[in-house]
C-alpha positions in Angstrom: 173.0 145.4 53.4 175.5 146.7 51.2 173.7 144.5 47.9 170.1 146.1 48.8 169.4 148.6 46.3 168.9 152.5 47.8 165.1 151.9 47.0 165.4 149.4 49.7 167.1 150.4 52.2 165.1 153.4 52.1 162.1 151.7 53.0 163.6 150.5 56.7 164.0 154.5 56.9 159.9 154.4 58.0 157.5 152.3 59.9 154.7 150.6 57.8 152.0 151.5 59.7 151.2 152.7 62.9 152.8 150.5 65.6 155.3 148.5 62.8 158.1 148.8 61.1 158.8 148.0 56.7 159.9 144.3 55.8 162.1 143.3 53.0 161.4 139.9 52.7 163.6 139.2 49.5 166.3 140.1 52.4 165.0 138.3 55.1 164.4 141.4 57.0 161.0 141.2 59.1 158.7 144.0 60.5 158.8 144.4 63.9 156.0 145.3 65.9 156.2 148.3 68.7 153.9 149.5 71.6 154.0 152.0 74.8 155.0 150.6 77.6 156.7 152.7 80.8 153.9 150.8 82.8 153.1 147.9 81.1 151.8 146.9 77.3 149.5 149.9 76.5 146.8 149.1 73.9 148.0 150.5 70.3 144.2 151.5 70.0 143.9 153.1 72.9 140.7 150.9 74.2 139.8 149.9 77.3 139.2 146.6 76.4 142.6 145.8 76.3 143.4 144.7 79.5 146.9 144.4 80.6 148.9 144.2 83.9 150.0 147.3 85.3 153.5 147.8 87.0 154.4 151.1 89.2 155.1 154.1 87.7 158.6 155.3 87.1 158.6 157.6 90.1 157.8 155.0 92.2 160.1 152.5 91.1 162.4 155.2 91.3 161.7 155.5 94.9 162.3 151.7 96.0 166.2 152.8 94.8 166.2 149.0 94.5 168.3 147.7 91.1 167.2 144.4 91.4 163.3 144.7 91.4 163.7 147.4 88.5 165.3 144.3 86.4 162.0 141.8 87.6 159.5 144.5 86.5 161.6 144.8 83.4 161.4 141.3 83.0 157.9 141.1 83.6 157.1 143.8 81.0 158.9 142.2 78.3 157.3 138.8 79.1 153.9 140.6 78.9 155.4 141.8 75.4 155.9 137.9 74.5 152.6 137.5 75.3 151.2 140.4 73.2 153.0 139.5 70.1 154.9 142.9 70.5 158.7 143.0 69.8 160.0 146.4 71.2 158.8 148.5 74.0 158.6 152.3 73.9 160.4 152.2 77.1 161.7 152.9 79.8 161.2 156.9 80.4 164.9 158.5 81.3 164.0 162.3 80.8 164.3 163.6 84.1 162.0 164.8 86.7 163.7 168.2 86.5 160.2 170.4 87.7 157.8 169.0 90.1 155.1 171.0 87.3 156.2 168.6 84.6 153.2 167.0 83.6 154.7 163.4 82.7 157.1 163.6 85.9 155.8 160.5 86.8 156.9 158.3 84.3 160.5 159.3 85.0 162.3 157.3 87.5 163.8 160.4 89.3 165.4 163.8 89.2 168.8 162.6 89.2 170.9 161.3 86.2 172.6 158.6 88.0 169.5 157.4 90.1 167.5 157.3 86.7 170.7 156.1 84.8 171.0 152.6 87.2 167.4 151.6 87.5 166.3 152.4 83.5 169.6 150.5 82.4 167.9 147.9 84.9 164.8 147.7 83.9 165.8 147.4 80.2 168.5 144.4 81.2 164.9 142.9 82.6 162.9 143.5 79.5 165.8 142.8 76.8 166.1 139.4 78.6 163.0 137.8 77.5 163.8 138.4 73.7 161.7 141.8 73.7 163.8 145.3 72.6 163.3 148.2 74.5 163.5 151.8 72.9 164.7 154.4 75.5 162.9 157.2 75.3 162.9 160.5 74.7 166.1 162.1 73.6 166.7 164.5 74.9 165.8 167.5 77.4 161.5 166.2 77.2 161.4 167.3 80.7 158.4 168.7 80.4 155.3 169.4 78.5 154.3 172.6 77.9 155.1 173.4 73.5 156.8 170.1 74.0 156.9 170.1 69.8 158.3 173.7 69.6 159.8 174.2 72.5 163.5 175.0 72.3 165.8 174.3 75.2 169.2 175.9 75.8 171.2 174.2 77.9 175.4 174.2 78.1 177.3 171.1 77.3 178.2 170.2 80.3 174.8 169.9 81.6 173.6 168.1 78.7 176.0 165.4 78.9 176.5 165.5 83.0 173.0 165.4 83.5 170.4 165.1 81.0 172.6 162.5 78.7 173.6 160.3 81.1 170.6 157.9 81.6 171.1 157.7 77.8 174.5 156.6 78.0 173.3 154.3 80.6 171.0 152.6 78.1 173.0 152.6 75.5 176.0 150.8 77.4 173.0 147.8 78.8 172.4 147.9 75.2 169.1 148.7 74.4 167.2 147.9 70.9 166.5 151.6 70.2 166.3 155.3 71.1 163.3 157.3 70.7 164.0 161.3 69.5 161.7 164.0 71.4 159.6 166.3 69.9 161.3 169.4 71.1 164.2 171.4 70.0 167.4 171.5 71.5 169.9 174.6 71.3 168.3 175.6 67.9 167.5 171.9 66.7 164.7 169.6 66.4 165.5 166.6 68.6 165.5 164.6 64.8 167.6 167.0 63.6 170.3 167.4 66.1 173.6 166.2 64.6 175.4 166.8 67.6 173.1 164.4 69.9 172.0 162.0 67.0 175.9 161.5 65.7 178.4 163.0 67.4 177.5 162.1 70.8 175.4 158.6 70.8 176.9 157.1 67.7 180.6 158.4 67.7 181.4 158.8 71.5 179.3 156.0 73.3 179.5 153.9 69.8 175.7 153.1 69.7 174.9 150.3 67.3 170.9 151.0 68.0 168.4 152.1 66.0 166.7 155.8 66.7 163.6 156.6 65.9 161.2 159.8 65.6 158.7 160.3 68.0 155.5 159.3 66.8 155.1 162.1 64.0 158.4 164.0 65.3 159.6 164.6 61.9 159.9 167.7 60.2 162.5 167.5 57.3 164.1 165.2 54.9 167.9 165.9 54.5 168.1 167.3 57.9 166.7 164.7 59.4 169.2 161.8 57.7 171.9 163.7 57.8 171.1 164.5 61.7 171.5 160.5 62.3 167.7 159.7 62.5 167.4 156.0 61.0 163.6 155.5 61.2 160.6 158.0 60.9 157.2 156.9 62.8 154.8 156.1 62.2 154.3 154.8 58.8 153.3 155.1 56.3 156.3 157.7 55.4 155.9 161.2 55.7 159.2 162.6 55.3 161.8 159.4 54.9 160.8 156.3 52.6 161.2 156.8 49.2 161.7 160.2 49.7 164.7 159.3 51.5 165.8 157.5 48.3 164.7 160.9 46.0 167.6 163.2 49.0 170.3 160.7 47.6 169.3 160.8 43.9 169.3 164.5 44.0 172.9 164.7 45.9 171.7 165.8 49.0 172.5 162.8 51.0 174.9 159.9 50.3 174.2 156.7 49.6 176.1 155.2 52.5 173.9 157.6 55.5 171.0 155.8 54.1 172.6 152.1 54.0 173.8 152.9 57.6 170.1 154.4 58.7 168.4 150.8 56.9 171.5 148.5 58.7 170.5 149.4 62.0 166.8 148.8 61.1 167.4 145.8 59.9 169.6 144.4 62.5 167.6 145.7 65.3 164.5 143.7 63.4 166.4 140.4 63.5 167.2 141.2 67.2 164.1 141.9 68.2 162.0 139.0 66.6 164.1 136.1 67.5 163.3 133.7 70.6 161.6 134.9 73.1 160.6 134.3 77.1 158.0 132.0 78.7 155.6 134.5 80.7 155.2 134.5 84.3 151.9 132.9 85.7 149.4 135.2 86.9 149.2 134.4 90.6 153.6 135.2 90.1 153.0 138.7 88.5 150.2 139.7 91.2 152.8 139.0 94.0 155.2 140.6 92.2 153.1 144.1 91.5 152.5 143.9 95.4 155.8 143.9 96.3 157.0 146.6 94.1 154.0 148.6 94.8 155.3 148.3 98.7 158.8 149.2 97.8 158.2 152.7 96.6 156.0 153.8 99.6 158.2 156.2 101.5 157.5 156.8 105.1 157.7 161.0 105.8 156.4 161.2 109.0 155.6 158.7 111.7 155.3 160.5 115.0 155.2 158.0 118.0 155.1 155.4 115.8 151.7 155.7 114.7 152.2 153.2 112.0 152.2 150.4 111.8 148.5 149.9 112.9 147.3 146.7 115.0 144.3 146.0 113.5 143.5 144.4 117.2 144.2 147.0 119.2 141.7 149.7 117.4 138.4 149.8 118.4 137.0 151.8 115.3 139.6 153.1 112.3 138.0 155.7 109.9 139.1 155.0 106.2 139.0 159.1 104.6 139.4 160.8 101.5 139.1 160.3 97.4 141.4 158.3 96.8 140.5 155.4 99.2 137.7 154.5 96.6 139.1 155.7 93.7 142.3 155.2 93.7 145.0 156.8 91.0 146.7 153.8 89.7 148.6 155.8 86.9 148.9 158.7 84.7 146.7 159.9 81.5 149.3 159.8 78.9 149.3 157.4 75.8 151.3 154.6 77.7 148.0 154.5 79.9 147.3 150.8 80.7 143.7 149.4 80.2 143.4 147.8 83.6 140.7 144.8 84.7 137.8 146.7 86.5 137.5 144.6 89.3 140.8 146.0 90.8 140.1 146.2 94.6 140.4 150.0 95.5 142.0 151.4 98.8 139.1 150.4 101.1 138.2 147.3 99.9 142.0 146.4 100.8 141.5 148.0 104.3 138.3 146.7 105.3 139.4 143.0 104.2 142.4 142.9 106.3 141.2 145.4 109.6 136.9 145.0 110.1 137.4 141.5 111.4 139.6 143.1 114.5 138.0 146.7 114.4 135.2 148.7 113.2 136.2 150.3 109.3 134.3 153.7 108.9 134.6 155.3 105.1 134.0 158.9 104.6 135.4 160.2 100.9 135.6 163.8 102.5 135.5 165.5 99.2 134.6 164.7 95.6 137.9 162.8 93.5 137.2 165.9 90.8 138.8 164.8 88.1 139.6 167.2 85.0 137.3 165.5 83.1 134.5 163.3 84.9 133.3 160.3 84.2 129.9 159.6 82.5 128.0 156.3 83.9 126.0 155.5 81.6 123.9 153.1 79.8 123.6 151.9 76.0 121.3 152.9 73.8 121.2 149.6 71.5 121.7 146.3 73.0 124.3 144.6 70.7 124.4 141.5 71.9 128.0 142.0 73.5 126.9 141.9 77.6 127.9 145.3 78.0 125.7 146.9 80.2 127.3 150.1 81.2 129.0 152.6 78.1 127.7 154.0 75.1 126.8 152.8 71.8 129.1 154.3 69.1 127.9 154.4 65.7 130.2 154.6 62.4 129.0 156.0 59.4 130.1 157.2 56.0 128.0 160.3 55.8 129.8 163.7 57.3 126.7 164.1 59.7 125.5 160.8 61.2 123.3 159.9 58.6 122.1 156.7 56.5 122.7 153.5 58.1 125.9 152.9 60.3 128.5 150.8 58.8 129.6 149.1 62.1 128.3 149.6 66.1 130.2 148.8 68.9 129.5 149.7 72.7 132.4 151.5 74.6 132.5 152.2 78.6 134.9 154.8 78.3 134.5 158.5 78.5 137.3 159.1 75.7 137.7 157.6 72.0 140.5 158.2 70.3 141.2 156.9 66.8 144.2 156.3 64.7 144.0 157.0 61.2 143.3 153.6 59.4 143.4 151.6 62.7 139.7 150.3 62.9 138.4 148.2 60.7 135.2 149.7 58.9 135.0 153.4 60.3 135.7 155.7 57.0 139.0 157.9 58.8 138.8 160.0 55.1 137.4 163.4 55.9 133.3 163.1 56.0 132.7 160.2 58.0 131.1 160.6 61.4 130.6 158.7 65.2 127.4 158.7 67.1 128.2 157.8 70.9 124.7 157.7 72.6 123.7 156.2 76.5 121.1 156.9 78.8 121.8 158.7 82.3 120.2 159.2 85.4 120.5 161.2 87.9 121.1 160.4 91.3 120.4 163.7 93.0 118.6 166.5 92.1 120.4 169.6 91.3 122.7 171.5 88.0 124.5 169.2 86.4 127.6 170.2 84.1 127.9 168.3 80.7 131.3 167.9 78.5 131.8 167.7 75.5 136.1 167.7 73.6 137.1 166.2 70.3 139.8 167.2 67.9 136.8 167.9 65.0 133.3 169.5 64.8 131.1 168.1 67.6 127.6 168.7 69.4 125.9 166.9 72.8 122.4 166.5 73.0 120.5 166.0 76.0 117.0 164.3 75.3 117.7 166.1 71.5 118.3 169.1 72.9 121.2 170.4 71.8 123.2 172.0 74.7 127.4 172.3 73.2 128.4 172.3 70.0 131.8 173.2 67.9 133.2 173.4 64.4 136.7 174.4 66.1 139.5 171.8 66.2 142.2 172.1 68.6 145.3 174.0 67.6 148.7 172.7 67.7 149.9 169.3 69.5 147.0 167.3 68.3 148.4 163.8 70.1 148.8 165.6 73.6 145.5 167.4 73.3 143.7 164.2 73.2 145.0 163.5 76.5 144.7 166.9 77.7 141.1 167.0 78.6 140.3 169.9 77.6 136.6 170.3 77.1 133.1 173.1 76.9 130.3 172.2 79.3 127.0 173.4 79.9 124.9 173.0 82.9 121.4 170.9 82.6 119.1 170.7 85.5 117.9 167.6 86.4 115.8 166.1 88.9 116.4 163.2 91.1 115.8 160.2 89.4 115.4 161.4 86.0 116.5 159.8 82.7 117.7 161.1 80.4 119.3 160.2 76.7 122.8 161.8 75.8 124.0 161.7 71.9 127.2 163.2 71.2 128.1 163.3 67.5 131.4 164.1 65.8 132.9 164.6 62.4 136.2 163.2 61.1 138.3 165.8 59.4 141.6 165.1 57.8 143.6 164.0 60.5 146.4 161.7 61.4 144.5 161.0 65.0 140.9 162.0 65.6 139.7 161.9 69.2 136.3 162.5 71.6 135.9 162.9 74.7 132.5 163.2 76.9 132.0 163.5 80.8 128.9 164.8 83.1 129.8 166.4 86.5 127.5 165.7 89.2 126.2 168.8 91.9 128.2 169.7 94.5 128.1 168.4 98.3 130.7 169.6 99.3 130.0 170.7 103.0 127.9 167.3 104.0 131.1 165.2 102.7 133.5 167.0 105.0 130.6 167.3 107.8 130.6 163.7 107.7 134.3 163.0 107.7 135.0 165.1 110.0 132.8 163.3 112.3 134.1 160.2 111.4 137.1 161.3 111.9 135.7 161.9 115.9 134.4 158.7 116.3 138.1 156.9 115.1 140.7 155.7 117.2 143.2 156.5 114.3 142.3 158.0 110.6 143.9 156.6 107.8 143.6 159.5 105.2 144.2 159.3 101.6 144.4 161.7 99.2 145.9 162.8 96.0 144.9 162.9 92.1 142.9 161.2 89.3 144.5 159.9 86.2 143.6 162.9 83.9 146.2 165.0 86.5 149.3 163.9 84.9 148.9 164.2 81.3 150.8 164.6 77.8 150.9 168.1 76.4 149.9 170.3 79.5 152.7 170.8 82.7 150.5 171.4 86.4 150.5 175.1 87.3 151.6 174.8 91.1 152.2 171.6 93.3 149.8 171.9 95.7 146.9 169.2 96.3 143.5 170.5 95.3 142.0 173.5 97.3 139.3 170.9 98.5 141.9 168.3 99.9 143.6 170.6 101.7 140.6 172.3 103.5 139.8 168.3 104.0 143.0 167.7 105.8 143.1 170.9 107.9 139.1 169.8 109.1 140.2 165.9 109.6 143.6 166.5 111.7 141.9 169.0 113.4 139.4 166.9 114.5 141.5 163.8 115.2 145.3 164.5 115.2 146.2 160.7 115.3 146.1 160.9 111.7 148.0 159.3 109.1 147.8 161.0 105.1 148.6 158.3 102.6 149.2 160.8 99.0 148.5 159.2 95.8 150.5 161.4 93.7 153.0 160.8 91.2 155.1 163.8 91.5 156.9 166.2 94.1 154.1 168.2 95.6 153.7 170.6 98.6 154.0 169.3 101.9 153.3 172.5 104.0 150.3 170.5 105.8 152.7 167.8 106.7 152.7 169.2 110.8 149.3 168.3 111.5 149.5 165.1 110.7 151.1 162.5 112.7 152.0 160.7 109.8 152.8 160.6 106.1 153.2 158.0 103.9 153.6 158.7 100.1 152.9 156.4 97.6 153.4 157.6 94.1 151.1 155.8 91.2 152.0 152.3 92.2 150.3 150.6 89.9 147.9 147.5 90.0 149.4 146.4 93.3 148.2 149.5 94.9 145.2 148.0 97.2 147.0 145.3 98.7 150.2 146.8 99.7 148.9 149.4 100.9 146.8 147.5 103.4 149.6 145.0 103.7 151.7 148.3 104.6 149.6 149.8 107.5 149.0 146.6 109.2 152.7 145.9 109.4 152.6 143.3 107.1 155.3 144.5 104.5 157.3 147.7 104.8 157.6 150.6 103.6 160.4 150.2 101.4 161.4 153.8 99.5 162.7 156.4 99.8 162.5 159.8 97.9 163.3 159.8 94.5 162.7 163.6 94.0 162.7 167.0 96.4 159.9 168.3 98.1 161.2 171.9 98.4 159.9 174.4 101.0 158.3 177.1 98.7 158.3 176.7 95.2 160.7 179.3 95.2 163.2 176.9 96.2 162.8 174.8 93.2 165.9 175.3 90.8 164.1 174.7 87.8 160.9 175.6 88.6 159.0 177.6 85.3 158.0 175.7 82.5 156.8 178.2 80.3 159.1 178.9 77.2 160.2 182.9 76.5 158.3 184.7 73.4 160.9 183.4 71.4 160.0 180.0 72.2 163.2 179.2 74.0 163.4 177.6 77.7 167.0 178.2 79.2 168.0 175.1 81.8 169.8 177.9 83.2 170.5 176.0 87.0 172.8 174.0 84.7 173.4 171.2 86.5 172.5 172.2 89.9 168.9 170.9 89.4 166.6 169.3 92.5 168.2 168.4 95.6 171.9 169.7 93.7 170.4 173.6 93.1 168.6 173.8 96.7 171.6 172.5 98.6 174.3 175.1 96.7 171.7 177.8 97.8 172.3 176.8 101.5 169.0 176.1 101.9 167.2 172.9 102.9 164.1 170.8 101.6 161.3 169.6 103.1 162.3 166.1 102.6 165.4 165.6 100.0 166.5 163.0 97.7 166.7 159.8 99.2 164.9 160.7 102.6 162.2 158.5 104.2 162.6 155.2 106.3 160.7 152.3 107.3 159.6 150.5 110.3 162.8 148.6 110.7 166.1 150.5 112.3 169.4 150.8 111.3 172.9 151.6 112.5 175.8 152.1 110.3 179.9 151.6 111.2 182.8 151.6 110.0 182.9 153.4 106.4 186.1 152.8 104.8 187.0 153.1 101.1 187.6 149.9 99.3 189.7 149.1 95.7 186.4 150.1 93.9 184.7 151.9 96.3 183.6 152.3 99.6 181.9 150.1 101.9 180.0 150.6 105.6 178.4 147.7 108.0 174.9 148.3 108.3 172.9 146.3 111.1 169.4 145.7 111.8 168.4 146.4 115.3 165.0 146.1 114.8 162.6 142.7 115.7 161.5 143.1 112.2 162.8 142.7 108.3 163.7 145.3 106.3 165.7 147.2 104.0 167.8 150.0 104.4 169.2 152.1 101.5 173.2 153.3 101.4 173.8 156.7 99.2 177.2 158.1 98.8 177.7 162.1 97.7 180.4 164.0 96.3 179.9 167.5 97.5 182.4 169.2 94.6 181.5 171.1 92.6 178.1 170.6 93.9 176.4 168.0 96.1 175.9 164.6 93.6 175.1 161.1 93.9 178.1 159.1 93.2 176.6 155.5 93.8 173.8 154.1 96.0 172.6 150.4 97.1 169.8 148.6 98.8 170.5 146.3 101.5 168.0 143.4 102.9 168.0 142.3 106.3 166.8 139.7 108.4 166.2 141.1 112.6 169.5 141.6 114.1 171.2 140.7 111.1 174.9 142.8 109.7 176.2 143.3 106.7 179.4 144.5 105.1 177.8 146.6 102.1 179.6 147.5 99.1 179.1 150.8 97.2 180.9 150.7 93.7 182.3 153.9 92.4 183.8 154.1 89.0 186.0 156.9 88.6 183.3 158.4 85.5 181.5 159.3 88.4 184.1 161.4 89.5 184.6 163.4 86.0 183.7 166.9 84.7 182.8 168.0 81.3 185.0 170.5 79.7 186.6 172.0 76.8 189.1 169.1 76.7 186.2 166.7 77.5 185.9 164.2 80.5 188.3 165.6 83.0 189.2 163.4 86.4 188.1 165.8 90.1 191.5 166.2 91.9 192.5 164.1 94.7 191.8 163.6 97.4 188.4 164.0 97.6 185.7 163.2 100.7 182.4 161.3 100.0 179.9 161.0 102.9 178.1 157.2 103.1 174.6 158.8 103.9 170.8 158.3 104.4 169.8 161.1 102.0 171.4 164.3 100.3 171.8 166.7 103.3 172.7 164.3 105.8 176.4 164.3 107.3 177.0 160.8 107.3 180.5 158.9 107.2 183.1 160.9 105.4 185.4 158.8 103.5 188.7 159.9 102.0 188.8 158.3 98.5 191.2 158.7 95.5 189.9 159.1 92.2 192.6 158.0 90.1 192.8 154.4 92.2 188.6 153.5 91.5 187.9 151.4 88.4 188.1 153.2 84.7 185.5 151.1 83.4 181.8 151.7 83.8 179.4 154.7 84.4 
């Protein structure tokens, strides 16, 4: 590195393109390619055409607690990778789940460090294995989304390195590829511009040989930025780094040697990440394997005289109600989002397949799913020749206004396009080029119907060339998370049942790094004869399996949730169904902490996160007895939101949002009020029981038999606490057993767990101190006297 010129090395400082880094190939230095992936590969285009498996969210791998499956789905996303061509994953997601408001707080694994910490370090052991690199992401303090590029958190030092830091430092020691820099400020500094993370902290005191990169257009400066410790800007081509890099150190503004350091751990993290690489798993292998993790994460709540299990023999008729049974919320809306096959068996096709030939399935879908923005089923205008029969044709042409003849056509069964500049192949991205999406729809009842139109340009929607919205306004601000967003004008069109009609939407590209569309038509509302009818379902049933929960536009980049409640028209739905059958059992599809007043009427509750692909069939597996439920929380459900710690996302006037419960946050802040939650971290249980004896502290830990005295497998999950200077979780592991079966489990404890920040740095909690060996964050459990100074010195 040290013989490249500065011009050189200077070019490693940026990506090439949009999803790749520069090569030097007079130095044997290769690109490497990157895409999301918290979930699986997500397509670089963002089209649904590109199909790709789809692994549980964080959130709900956070709540198997289970070390070893986060390493196999870790695995089995970087073998995807191999398969892809891709050489480094924008992954995993350690921010932490610090509001339940946060509107990405389902790609994080949990609201505690250590919990997060364990299973990313996991999961990036898994990926890095198959040859693949894995950039954590985002440092730091991208806990939530609301001004995410402005906002400016203020949080005390030792919070930041207790709490928010640590999954980092857990990444960094399993060695990941790269580090991926957040968008928002902290204490005064842009993520890319904060010396003291960047430098003093992950390169000088954790000795991080990695790379770290911008978010994808998270730069802002020049100097700043290299000087910070930022070694590649993306995308490419170079905004602020590149040759202008190379102009900061002919001017004296930066030395040579920050910019042979930034290009060395390009360049070496290139080499890494495009050597030898993994065989993939076969298909049938990865479907188990999405099954099984997709039951791990389900935590049981509730299960009031045993309701579940159900015997599919024993019930004469089981009604199937709610949204989500047949359309289920497989995942969230951000950029990561996977395209998934669309023959995925929803909710209650899994049901029906494994109860109606025992018992009579009823399905009643109680309210409408109501998704932010709704879907469009349409039909092309122009046959092209592709077998696309559902979608809309979308035109590309030159002209600013849709005119002359189109350069290229494709058909798209999507309801939003989003385009990165000089990513497809003919469409001009230069301002005055123009799309034409166009389809035919027809109605199915009579009645108002609401039609929306979004995009980041000028736009209009025609109905039958009537124009009914249209905008020269482009979104201000965050233009990547407003494409997400969903944020859209409608008008309402009356239609009558049966009627066709022909919908054109039309759109102008302005001079933008990222141009996006996005279309939807709301049907009429029926609201009272859907609950009319499930509620009388719910009559006819011997037990009611209802699920609710979210679409995938709920959790989104860009725009935090404003409460944690289920929507108004859920909740009136479970009220009406409980009522009407109390032997009721509400399954939530949601991927975050949300309110659980309406838990009482329900005789059980069973939560299952965004588990991904797997969803169907574990679920079904799940009630029939089958497989267990396997998690247990991995964030607080708190009894008002009141009880939150960090509850408010909204930044001051100023811009600046203070983590001012330091680092009492989640279970930590509402156990130091004296209060308790509705269900705390690492609550829940399965059909199997336990017993635990004999907790003793061992040379690196402590240790407790747990036995299964159940007549079925299953697992059972041991957490130790410290409860100075607030309640933490000090270690944690998942134990398999066989009926009947004992074993001697193991907790290790190194003694970092045990250590304060302070002005003198890491400082060792006096001994003697207790931990409790417990089921969950308020329970007593075993108190064990350990000694701090005696546990290992190695390790996190």
């Amino acid at each position: 590195m040290t013989e490249m010129s500065i011009d050189q090395a200077a070019t490693l400082t940026a990506g090439a393109a949009m999803w790749s880094s520069a090569a030097i190939p007079e130095a044997a230095i290769p690109a490497f390619t990157m895409s999301d992936g918290p979930m699986g590969i997500a397509s670089g285009k963002v089209d649904e055409r590109d199909i790709a498996r789809l692994s549980p969210c964080a959130t709900a791998l956070g709540a198997s607690w289970d070390i070893a499956l986060a390493q196999r789905i870790g695995t089995l996303v970087g073998q995807e990778a191999v398969g892809r061509g891709i050489d480094m994953v924008l992954a995993p997601n350690i921010n932490l789940a610090r509001s339940p408001l946060a509107g990405r707080a389902f790609e994080y694994f949990s609201e505690d460090p250590l919990l997060t910490g364990v299973l990313g370090a996991a999961w990036i052991t898994g990926l890095q294995s198959t040859g693949t690199g894995s950039c954590a992401k985002h440092l730091v303090c991208n806990d939530s989304e609301t001004a995410r590029d402005s906002v400016n958190v203020q949080v005390d030092e030792r919070t930041l390195r207790e709490v928010y830091l640590l999954p980092f430092e857990f990444a960094a020691d399993a060695g990941c590829a790269g580090m991926l820099a957040a968008y928002n400020r902290v204490n005064d500094f842009y993520c890319a511009e904060q010396y003291h993370v960047l430098t003093e902290v992950v390169k000088q005191d954790w000795g991080y040989t990695g790379a770290i990169l911008s978010d994808w257009f998270g730069t802002h400066s020049t100097a700043p930025t290299l000087l910070a410790g930022l070694d590649m800007e993306m995308p490419g081509p170079a905004r602020f780094l590149g040759a202008k890099a190379a102009a900061e150190v002919a001017a004296g503004e930066v030395d040579a040697a920050r910019i042979h350091d930034a290009a060395r751990r390009v360049a070496t993290t290139a080499q890494r990440v495009t050597g030898p690489k993994s065989t993939p798993l076969a298909p049938d292998e990865i479907s188990d394997l999405l099954v099984e993790a997709a039951a791990a994460g389900f935590v049981l709540l509730k299960n009031e005289h045993a309701m579940l299990p159900l015997d599919p023999a024993s019930i004469g008729t089981l009604a199937v109600i709610g949204p989500n049974a047949a359309a289920p919320c497989f995942q969230g809306g951000t950029f990561a989002k996977i395209s998934v096959r669309p023959d995925l068996p929803s909710p209650i096709e899994a049901i029906r397949a494994r109860f109606a030939p025992h018992c009579t399935v009823l399905f009643e879908p109680g309210v409408d799913p109501a998704p932010r923005l709704p879907f469009m089923t349409a039909t092309p205008l122009h046959a092209i020749g592709d077998g696309c029969i559902s979608g809309m044709t979308v035109d590309y042409f030159a002209s600013p206004d849709c005119s002359g003849t189109p350069l290229s056509r494709e058909t798209r069964d999507t309801n939003s396009l989003v385009w990165f500049s000089g990513m497809h192949d003919q469409a001009p991205f230069a301002q005055g080029g123009s799309i034409r999406a166009s389809g035919r729809f027809v109605a199915a009842r009579a009645g108002t119907y609401r039609f929306h139109l979004g995009a980041t340009g000028a736009s209009r929607m025609l109905v039958d060339g009537v124009e009914v919205i249209s905008t020269t306004e482009c979104p201000p601000g965050d233009t990547m998370g407003v494409l997400k967003a969903g944020d859209s004008l409608s008008a309402p069109v009356d239609l009558t049942e049966g009627q066709s009609v022909d919908v054109v939407v039309e759109f102008g590209f302005v001079g933008a790094r990222v141009h996006g569309l996005w279309y939807g038509i709301r049907a009429p509302g029926s609201g009272e004869e859907l609950l009319a009818a499930a509620v009388d379902a719910a009559r006819k049933a011997d037990a009611v399996l209802l699920i609710v929960g979210e679409t995938s536009d709920s959790s989104v980049e860009s725009k935090d949730r404003p409460d944690t409640r289920l929507a108004a028209s859920q909740l009136e739905l479970i009220a009406r169904v409980t009522a009407a059958n109390p032997r009721c059992a509400v399954i939530t599809n949601v991927g975050h902490a949300y309110d659980a007043a309406w838990e009482s009427a329900a005789a059980a509750h069973l939560a299952t996160w965004y588990p991904g692909e797997g969803f169907a069939a574990a679920l079904a597996a799940v009630l029939a007895g089958d497989r267990e439920p396997g998690g247990r929380m991995p964030v607080t459900i708190a009894r008002t939101e009141a009880d939150y710690p960090g509850y408010a996302l909204q930044p001051a006037p100023d811009g600046k949002l203070a983590y001012s419960e330091g680092t009492r946050l989640g279970y930590r802040g509402v156990i130091a009020a004296g209060k308790t939650a509705h269900h705390t971290l690492g609550a829940g249980h399965g059909y199997a029981q336990f017993t635990w004896a004999d907790a003793t502290s061992t040379d690196g830990g402590v240790a407790i038999t747990v036995t299964n005295t159940s007549d079925r497998a299953g697992a059972d999950v041991v957490q130790v606490y410290r409860d100075t200077p607030e309640v933490t979780l000090v270690g944690f592991a998942k134990v398999h057993l066989a009926p009947g079966e004992s074993q001697r489990v193991t907790v290790p404890l190194p003694r970092r767990r045990f250590m304060i920040w302070g002005e003198a740095g890491w400082q060792l909690l006096p001994a003697p101190l207790r931990v409790r060996v417990a089921r969950n964050a308020e329970d007593a459990g075993h108190a064990v006297e350990i000694n701090p100074t005696t546990l290992p010195a190695t390790g996190l």
